[in-house]
C-alpha positions as a Markdown table, in Angstrom:
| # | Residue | x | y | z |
|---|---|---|---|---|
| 1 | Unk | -11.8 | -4.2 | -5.4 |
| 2 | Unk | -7.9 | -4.3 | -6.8 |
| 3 | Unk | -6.5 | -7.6 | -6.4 |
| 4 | Unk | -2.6 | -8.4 | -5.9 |
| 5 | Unk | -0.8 | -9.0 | -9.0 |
| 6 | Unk | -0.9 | -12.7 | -10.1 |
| 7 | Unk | 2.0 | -11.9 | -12.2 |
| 8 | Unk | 5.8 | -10.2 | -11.8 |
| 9 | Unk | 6.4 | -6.6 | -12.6 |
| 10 | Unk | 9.6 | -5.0 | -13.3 |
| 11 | Unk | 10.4 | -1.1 | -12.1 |
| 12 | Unk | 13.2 | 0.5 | -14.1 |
| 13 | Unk | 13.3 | 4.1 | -12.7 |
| 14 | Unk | 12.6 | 5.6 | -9.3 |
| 15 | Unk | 12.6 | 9.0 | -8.6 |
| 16 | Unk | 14.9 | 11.1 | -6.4 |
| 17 | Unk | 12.2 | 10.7 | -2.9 |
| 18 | Unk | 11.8 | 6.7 | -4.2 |
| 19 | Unk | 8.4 | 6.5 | -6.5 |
| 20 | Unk | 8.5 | 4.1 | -9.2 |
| 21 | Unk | 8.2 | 5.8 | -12.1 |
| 22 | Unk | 8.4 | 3.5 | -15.2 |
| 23 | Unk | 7.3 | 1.5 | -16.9 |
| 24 | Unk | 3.8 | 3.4 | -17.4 |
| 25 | Unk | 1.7 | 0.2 | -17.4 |
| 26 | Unk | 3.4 | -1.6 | -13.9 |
| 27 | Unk | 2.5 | 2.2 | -12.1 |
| 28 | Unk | -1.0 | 1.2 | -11.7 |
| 29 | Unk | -0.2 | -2.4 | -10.7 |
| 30 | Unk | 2.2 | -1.1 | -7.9 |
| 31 | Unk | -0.2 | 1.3 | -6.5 |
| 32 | Unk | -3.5 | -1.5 | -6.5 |
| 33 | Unk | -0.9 | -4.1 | -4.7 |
| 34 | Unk | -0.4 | -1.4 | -1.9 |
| 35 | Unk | -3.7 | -1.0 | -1.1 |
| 36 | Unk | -4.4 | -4.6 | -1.9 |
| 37 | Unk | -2.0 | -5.1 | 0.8 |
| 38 | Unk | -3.4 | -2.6 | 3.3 |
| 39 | Unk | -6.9 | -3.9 | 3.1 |
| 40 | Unk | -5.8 | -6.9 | 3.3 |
| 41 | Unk | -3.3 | -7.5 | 6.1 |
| 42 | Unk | -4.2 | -4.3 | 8.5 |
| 43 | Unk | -6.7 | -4.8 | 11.5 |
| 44 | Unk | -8.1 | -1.2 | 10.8 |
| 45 | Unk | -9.1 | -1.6 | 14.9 |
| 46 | Unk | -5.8 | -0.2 | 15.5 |
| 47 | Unk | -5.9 | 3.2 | 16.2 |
| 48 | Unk | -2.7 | 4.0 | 14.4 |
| 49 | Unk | -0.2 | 3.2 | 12.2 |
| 50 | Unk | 2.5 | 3.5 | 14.5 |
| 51 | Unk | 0.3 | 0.5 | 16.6 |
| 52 | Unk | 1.1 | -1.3 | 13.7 |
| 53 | Unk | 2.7 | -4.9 | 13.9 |
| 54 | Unk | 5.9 | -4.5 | 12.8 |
| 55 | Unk | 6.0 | -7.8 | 11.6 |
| 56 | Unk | 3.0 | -7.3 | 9.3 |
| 57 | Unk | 4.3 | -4.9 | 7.7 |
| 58 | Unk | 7.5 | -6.9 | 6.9 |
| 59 | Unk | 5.0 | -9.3 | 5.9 |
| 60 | Unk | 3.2 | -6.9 | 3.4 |
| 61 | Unk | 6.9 | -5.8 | 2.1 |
| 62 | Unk | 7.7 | -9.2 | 1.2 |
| 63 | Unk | 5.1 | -10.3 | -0.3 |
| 64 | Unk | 5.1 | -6.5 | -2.4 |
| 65 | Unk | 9.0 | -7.7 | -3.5 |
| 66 | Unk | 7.1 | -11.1 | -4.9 |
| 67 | Unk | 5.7 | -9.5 | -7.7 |
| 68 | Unk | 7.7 | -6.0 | -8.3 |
| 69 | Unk | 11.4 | -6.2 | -9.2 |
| 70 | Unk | 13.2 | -3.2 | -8.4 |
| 71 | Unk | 16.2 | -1.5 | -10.2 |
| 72 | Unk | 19.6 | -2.5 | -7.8 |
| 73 | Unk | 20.3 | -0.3 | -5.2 |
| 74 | Unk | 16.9 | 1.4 | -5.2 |
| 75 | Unk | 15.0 | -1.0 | -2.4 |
| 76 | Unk | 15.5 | 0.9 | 0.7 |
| 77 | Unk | 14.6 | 4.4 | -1.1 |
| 78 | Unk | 11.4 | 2.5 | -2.1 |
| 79 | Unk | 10.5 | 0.9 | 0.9 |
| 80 | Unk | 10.8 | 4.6 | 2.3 |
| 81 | Unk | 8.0 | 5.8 | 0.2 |
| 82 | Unk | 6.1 | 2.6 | 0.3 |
| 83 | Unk | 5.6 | 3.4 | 4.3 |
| 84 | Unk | 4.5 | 6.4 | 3.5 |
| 85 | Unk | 2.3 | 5.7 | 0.8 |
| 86 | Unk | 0.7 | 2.5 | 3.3 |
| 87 | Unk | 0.6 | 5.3 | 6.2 |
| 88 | Unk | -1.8 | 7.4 | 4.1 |
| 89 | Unk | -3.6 | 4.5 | 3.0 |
| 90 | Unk | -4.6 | 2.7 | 6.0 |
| 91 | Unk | -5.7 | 6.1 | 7.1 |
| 92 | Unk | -7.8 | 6.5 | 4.3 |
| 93 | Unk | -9.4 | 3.3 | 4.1 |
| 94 | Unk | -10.3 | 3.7 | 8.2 |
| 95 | Unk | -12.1 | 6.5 | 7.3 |
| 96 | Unk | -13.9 | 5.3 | 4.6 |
| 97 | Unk | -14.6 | 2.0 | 6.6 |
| 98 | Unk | -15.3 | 3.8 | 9.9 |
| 99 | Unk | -17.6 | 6.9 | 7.7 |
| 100 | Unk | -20.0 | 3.9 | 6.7 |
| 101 | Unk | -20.2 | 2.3 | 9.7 |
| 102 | Unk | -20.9 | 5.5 | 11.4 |
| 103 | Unk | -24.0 | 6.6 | 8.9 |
| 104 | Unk | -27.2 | 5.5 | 9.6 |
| 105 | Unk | -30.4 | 5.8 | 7.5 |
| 106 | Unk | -31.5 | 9.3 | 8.8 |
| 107 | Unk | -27.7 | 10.5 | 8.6 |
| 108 | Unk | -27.1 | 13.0 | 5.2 |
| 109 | Unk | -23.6 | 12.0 | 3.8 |
């Protein structure tokens, strides 16, 4: 399992719909802190992500902007595809979760 960065990254280019693009060696560390930060802080209970506590999600953003420094003027572009990127997330990781729960010994996969 991917734990959250223990130390601070820097992103110094975004692209045009707000991915971080560079450096090369923070990309992987930005992507394993968001799903860090799903599994971690998301009851996956709720049915969907617009169920979502709000505040949680503030919560996860924070604590993202803890360890990723982001060019001026690019956070609310990057928060934008962060959601997205979270939205997709916790719905993959429910249906991974919910997919084992739901096999049994005499189910094929």
């Amino acid at each position: 399992m991917n734990q959250f960065p223990k130390v601070t990254y820097r992103v110094t280019d975004v692209s045009a719909t707000g991915q971080p693009l560079a450096p090369e060696e923070t990309l992987p560390k930005w992507r394993n802190a968001l799903g860090f930060l799903v599994r971690d802080h998301l009851d996956i209970t709720v049915r969907e992500w617009k169920n979502v506590d709000k505040d949680e999600i503030t919560r996860m953003w924070n604590r993202l902007l803890m360890r990723f420094v982001l060019p001026q003027g690019s956070e609310n572009l990057i928060k934008e595809h962060t959601l997205k990127q979270w939205v997709i997330m916790f719905r993959n990781y429910k249906s991974y979760f919910l997919g084992k729960e739901r096999v049994g010994p005499n189910t094929e996969v």
